[in-house]
C-alpha positions in Angstrom: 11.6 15.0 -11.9 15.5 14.1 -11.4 15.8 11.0 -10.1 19.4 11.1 -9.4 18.7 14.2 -7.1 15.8 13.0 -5.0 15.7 10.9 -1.6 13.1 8.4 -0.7 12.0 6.8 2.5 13.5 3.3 3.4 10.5 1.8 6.2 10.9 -1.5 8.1 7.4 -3.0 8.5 7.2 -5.2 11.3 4.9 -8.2 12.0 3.8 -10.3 15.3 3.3 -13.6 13.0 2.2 -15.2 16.5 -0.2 -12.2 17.0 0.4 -11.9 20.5 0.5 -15.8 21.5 4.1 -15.6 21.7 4.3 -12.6 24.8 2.3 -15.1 26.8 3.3 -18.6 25.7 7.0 -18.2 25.8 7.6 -17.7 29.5 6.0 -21.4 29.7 7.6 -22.9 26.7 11.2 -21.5 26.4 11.9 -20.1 30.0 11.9 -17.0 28.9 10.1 -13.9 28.0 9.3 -13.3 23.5 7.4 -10.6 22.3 6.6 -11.5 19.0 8.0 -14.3 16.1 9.1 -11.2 13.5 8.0 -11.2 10.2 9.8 -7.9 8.4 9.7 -6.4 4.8 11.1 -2.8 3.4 8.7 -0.5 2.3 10.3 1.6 -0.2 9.1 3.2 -3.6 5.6 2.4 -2.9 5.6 -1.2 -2.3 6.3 -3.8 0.4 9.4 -5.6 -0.3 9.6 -9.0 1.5 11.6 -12.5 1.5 9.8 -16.1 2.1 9.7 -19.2 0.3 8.3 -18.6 -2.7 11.6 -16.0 -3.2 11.5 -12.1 -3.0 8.1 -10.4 -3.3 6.2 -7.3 -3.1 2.8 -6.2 -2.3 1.3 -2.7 -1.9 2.2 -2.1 1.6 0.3 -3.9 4.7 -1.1 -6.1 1.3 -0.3 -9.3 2.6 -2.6 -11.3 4.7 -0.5 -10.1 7.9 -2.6 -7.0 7.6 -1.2 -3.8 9.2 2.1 -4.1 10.6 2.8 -4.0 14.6 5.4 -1.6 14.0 6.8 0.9 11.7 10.5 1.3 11.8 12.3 4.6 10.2 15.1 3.3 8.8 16.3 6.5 7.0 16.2 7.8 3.6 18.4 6.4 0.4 19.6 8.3 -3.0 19.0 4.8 -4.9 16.8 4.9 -7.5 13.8 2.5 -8.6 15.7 0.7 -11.5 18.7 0.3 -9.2 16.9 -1.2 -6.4 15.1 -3.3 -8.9 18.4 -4.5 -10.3 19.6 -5.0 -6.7 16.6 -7.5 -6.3 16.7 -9.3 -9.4 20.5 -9.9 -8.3 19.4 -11.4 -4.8 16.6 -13.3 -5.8 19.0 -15.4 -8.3 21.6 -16.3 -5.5 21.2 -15.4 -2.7 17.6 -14.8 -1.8 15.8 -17.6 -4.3 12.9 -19.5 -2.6 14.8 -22.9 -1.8 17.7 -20.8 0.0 15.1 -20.0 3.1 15.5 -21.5 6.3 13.7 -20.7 9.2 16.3 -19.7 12.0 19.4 -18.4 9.2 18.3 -17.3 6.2 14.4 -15.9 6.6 12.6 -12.4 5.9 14.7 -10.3 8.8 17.8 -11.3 7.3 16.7 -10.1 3.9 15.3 -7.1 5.3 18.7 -6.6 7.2 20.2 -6.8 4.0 18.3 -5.0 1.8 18.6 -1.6 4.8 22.3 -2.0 4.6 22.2 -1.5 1.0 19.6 1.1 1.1 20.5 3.2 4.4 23.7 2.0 5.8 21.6 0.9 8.9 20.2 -2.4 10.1 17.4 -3.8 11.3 16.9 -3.8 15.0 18.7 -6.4 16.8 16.1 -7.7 18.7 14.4 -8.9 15.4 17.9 -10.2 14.3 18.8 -12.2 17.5 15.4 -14.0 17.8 16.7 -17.1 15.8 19.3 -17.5 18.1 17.5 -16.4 21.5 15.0 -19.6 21.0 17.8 -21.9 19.6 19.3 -21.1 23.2 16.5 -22.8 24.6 16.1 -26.9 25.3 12.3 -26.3 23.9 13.9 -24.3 21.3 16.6 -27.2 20.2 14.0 -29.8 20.2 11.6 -28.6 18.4 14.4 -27.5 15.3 14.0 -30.2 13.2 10.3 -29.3 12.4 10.7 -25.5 12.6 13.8 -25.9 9.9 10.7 -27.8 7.7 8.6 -24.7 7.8 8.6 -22.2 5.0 7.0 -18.8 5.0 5.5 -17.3 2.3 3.1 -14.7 3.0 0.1 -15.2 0.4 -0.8 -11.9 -1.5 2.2 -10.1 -3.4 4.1 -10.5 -6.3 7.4 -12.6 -6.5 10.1 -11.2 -8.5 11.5 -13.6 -10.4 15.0 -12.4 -10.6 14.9 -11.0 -14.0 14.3 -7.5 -14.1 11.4 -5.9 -15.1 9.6 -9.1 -14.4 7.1 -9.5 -11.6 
């Protein structure tokens, strides 16, 4: 097969990491109406393709302790091939996507997910996964509680990390 005639899938895998105690909690907490606390990954090439604090990582899709995703999102289809996309990643996970470069609220899985469609597809993520951060920073409850949220780090147990050398998982 060709590769550098073939198209594959870009998917945006969608996660509920509150699993629903989000919809009804944050009417009472942050004045106003959440309907999940987004966790997002590409699928492309046959794995899961994700950004927490241990740094990028991949699973086989829906192989992370999150289960099946809430939602599957068609972001398009892309002409980059496996080894470029792998190069891509090794690239990120040096800079700008290395475990100790997460934080919570501006630099978390959605905005490596963002990333990653842009460069795949030309599209982005939906913005309601993209504007969460700053919908619940917009919130008193939201501000007060920053200082421990920026502590938390979320790594998603059960894939690979890639280690920003290519060819090394």
């Amino acid at each position: 097969m060709d590769q550098h005639n073939t198209t594959n899938t870009v998917k945006l895998y969608v996660y509920d990491m509150s699993r629903g105690m989000a919809r009804q909690l944050s009417p009472i907490m942050l004045g106003k109406q959440l309907d999940g606390i987004w966790h997002t990954s590409i699928v492309i090439f046959g794995d899961e393709f994700f950004y927490g604090g241990e740094g990028i990582t991949s699973c086989p899709p829906g192989g992370t302790m999150l289960g099946e995703p809430n939602s599957i999102v068609d972001l398009g289809s892309t002409e980059v091939t496996e080894d470029i996309f792998m190069e891509y990643l090794s690239s990120l996970g040096e800079a700008t996507y290395s475990g100790d470069n997460y934080r919570l609220f501006e630099h978390n899985c959605n905005t490596f997910s963002n990333e990653v469609a842009q460069f795949l597809t030309g599209s982005k993520v939906p913005a309601y996964i993209t504007d969460l951060p700053a919908e619940v920073l917009s919130t008193p409850f939201g501000q007060a509680l920053r200082p421990l949220l920026d502590s938390i780090s979320i790594a998603p147990p059960g894939g690979n990390v890639i280690n920003g050398h290519y060819g090394q998982r």
